[in-house]
N, C-alpha and C positions, 0 to 999 in steps of 0.2 A: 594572463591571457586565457588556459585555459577554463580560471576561475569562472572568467567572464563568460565565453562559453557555455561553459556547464549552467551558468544563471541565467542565460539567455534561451537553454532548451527545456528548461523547468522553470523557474518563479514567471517568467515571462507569458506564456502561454497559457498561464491559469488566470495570470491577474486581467489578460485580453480578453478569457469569455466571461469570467465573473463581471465585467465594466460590459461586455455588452450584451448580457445577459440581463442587468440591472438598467442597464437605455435604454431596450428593446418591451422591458415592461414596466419603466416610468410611462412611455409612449403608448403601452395599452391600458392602459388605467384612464386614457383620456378617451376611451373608447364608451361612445354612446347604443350604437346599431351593429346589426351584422354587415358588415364589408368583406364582401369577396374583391380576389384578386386571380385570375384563373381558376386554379385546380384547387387555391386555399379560400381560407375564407377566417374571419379574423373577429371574433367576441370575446369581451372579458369575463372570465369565469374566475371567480376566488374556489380553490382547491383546499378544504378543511378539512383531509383527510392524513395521514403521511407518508404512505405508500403507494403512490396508483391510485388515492382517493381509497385507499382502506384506514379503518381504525376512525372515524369521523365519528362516529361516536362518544370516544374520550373525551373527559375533561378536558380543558384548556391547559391544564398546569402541567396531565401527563403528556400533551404531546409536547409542550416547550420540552421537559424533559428527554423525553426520545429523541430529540432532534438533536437537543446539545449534545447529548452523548452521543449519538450517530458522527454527527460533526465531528467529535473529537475524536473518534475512531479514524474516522477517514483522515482527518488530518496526520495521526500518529500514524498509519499506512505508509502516506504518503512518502511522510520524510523514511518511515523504515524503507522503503523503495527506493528512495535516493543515495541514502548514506550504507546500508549494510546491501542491498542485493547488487551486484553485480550488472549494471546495465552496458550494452556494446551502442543497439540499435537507436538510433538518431530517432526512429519512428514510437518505438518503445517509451521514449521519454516523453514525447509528445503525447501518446496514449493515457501516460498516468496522469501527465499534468491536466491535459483536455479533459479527462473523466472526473478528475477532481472537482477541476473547475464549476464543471454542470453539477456536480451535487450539491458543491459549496453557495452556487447560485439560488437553489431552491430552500437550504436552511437559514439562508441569508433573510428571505422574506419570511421566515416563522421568526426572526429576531422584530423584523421593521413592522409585520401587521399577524401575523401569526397564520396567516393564511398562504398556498402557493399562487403564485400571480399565471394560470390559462390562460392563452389567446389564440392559440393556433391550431387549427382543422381541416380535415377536404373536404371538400364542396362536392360533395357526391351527392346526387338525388334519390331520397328513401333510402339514406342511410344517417344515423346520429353516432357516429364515432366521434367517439371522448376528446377533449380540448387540450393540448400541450404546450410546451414553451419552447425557449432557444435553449437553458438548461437541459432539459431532456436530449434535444436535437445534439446537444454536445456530447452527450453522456454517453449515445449512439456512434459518435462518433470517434469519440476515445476510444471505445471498445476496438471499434475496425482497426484502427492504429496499432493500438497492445498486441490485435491480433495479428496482425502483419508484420508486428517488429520480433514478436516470438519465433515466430514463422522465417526470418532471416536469419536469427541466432539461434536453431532448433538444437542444432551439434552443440554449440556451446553451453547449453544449459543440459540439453542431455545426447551426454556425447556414448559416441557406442564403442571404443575404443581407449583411449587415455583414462585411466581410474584418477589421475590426481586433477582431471575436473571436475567428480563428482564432489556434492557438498557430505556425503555420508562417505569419506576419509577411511576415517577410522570407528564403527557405528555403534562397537559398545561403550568409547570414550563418550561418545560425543552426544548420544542418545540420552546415555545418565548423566550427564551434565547438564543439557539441556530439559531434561523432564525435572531435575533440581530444580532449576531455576524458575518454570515456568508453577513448581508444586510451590515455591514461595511466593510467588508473584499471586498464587492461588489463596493463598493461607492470609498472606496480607488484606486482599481484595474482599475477603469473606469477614474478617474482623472489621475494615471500616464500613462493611454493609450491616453489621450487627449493630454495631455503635450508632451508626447513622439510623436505625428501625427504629430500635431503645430511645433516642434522640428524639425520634418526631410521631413517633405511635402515638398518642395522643393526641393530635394537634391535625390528623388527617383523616378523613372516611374511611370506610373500612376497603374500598374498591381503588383507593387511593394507592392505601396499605399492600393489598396484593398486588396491584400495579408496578409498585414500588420495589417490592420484594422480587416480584419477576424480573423483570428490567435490569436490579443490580448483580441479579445472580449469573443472566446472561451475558450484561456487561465484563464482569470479573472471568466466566469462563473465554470470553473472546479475545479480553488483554492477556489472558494465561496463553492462548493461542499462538500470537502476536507473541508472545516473548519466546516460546517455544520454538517457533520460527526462526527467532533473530537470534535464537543462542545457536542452533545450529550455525546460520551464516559464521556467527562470532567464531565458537568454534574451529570451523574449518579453516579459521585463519590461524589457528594454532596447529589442529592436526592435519592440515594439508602439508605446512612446513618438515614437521615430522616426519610424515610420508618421502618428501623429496627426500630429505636428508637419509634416511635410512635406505632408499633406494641407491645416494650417490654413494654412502659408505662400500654396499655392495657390491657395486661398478668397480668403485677403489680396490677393493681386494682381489677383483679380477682383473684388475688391471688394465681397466677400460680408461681411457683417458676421454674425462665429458667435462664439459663446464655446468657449474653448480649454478643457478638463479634461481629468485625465489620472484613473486609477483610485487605487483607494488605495497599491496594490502595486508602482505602475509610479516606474520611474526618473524624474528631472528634472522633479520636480515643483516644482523650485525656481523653472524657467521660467516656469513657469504663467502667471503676473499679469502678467511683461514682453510673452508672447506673445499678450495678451489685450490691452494697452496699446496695443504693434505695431498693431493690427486697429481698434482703436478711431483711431489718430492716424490710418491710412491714410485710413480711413472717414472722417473728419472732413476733413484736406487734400482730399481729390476732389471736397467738396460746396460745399467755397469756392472750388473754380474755374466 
């Protein structure tokens, strides 16, 4: 049940704008004139750009390229958002899925015509502002969301009191762990950008070449990123545990009688009932003397 849930406040929601994101611009493609509607006003404009109408310039191959990678970023995001960050906010989850959705709509059409599918504008007189979609409109509005659900779980992400919510625990374990991890992810990243240069230098322009080289340098620093991030989370599921436990030891010797739990996500939960046990016999031995 709460699988279902949990699928129903994420995959649910992305795959609803991406479907009407992709209906709302089969339907403008059928668009011959300008047609106002009030305040909008509705022409089809193909977007050959990949930003905002930046980079239109580029070849066609670099921008497929940006874009799958792009994609694939945002999708690995995604799920790292889901699986390792910590989400409470019901609105939160909506944000990320909603905001996905609207990107994943706009790289969707560089897969089907390689261009972004514009139809939508205000209808203001002596003014030409730029033509958008229902993607963007989503994207906008994922935003509001993230930032409203951040905004309900502010304490919880950064709480001003309780240290065993922070995610930096323990921050010289967990720092050099985590910049390990992200320096291999680095080292990796850089040898199949070599391989892959050596691979196809010959075989591309030279504007191709530097396109190329940029792009996967950028790439490689960004999933070093992303993994630096996610080792922290990981982490902390190891030295948060630590933390409790060393705190309950402490209680124990003073003779505080507390019950030990650990989260649902955190390591050595196996401990749990002995280190609780521990606290109950100390407790007990000190009262029969």
């Amino acid at each position: 049940m709460k699988l279902v849930k949990h699928s129903l406040l994420t995959i649910l929601p992305l795959l609803v704008v991406i479907i009407i994101d992709q209906v709302s611009k089969y339907w403008a493609r059928g668009l011959v004139d300008i047609t106002t509607w009030g305040i909008f006003k509705f022409q089809l404009v193909f977007n050959n750009g990949i930003m905002l109408g930046h980079f239109s310039e580029l070849p066609l191959k670099a921008k497929e390229v940006t874009l799958t990678t792009l994609g694939s970023f945002v999708l690995i995001l995604y799920f790292f958002c889901l699986v390792l960050v910590p989400i409470k906010s019901k609105s939160t989850y909506l944000g990320v899925s909603i905001l996905v959705g609207g990107i994943m709509g706009n790289v969707i059409d560089r897969f089907n015509g390689f261009s972004v599918v514009d139809f939508i504008s205000l209808n203001i007189s002596n003014t030409n502002l730029p033509y958008a979609n229902l993607a963007d409109f989503f994207q906008w509005l994922g935003y509001l969301f993230l930032t409203f659900g951040l905004y309900q779980d502010y304490l919880y992400y950064w709480p001003q009191v309780d240290l065993r919510n922070k995610f930096l625990v323990h921050p010289k374990f967990q720092l050099r762990f985590s910049l390990l991890i992200a320096l291999m992810t680095l080292g990796s990243s850089m040898i199949l950008l070599i391989f892959s240069f050596s691979f196809f230098r010959d075989d591309q322009s030279q504007i191709m070449i530097d396109y190329f080289m940029y792009l996967g340098a950028l790439a490689s620093l960004l999933l070093s990123l992303i993994v630096f991030l996610g080792s922290i989370i990981i982490s902390h599921r190891v030295a948060g545990p630590i933390y409790a436990i060393k705190r309950h030891i402490r209680s124990t010797l003073n003779l505080e009688e507390v019950n030990f739990k650990l989260r649902e996500k955190d390591e050595f939960k196996e401990i749990q009932e002995d280190l609780n046990l521990l606290n109950k016999t100390v407790i007990d031995l000190s009262k029969k003397k």
